[in-house]
C-alpha positions in Angstrom: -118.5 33.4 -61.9 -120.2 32.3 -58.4 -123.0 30.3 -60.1 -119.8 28.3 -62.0 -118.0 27.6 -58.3 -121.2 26.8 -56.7 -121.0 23.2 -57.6 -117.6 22.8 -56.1 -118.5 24.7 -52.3 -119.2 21.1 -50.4 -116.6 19.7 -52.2 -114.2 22.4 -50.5 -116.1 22.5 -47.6 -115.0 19.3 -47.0 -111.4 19.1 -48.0 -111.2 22.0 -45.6 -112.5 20.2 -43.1 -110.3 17.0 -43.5 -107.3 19.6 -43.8 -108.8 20.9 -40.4 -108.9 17.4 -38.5 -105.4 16.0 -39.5 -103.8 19.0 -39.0 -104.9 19.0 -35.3 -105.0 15.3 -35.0 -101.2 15.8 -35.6 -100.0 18.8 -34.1 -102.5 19.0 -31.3 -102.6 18.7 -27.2 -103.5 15.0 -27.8 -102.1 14.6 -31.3 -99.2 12.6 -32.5 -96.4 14.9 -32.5 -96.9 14.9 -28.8 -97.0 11.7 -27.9 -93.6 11.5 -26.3 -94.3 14.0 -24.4 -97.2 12.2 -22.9 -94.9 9.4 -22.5 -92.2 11.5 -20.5 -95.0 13.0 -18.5 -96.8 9.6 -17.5 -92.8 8.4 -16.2 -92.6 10.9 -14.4 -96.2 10.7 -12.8 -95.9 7.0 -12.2 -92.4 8.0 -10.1 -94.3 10.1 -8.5 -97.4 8.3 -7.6 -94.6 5.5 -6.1 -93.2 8.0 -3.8 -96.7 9.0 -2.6 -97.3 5.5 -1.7 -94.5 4.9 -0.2 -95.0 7.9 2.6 -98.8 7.1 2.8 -97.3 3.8 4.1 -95.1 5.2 6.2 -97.6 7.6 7.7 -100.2 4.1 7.9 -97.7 2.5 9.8 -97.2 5.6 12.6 -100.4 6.3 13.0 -101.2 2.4 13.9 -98.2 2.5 15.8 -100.2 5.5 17.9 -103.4 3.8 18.5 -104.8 3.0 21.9 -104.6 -0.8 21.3 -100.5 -0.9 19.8 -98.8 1.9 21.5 -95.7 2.3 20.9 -94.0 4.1 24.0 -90.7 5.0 21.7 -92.6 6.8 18.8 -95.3 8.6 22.0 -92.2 9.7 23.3 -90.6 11.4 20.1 -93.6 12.7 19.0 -93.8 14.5 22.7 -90.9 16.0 22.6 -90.5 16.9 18.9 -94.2 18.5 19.4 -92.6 20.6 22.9 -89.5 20.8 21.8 -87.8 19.2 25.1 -84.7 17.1 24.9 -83.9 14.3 27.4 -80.5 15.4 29.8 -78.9 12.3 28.2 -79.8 13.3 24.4 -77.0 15.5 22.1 -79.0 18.0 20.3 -77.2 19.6 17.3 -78.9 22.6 16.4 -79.0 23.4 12.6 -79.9 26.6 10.9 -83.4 27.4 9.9 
């Protein structure tokens, strides 16, 4: 019986092995079925990544603002006092819950 099958062993070997690849190559992390997924995730990363730029920018433009050579007495001064937690006599401070 096994020297009758023997012939036909590569032959399944390798429709096993195509079985094998498409299943994954459909159904898999990187496969086809999941390809909206990817999608949804690389919107979302892409929002993401703009909102990082944005506050790197922001952060760029305060620290140039506190450099020796462009100082900008306004933004020294509310860093002071956020950083000591004083308030001018003139200022209204609202206090908020933690």
């Amino acid at each position: 019986m096994l020297a009758s099958l023997r012939p036909y062993l590569p032959t399944a070997a390798l429709a096993f092995l195509i079985f094998y690849f498409g299943f994954h190559a459909f159904t898999g992390e990187r496969g086809i079925l999941s390809s909206n997924q990817r999608d949804a995730t690389l919107v979302a990363k892409t929002r993401e990544l703009a909102q990082v730029r944005a506050m790197r920018q922001d952060l760029e433009m305060r620290a140039r603002l506190l450099r020796d050579t462009s100082l900008s007495a306004d933004l020294l001064e509310e860093r002071a006092r956020d950083l000591l937690g004083f308030a001018d006599p003139r200022d209204y401070v609202i206090r908020m819950k933690p």
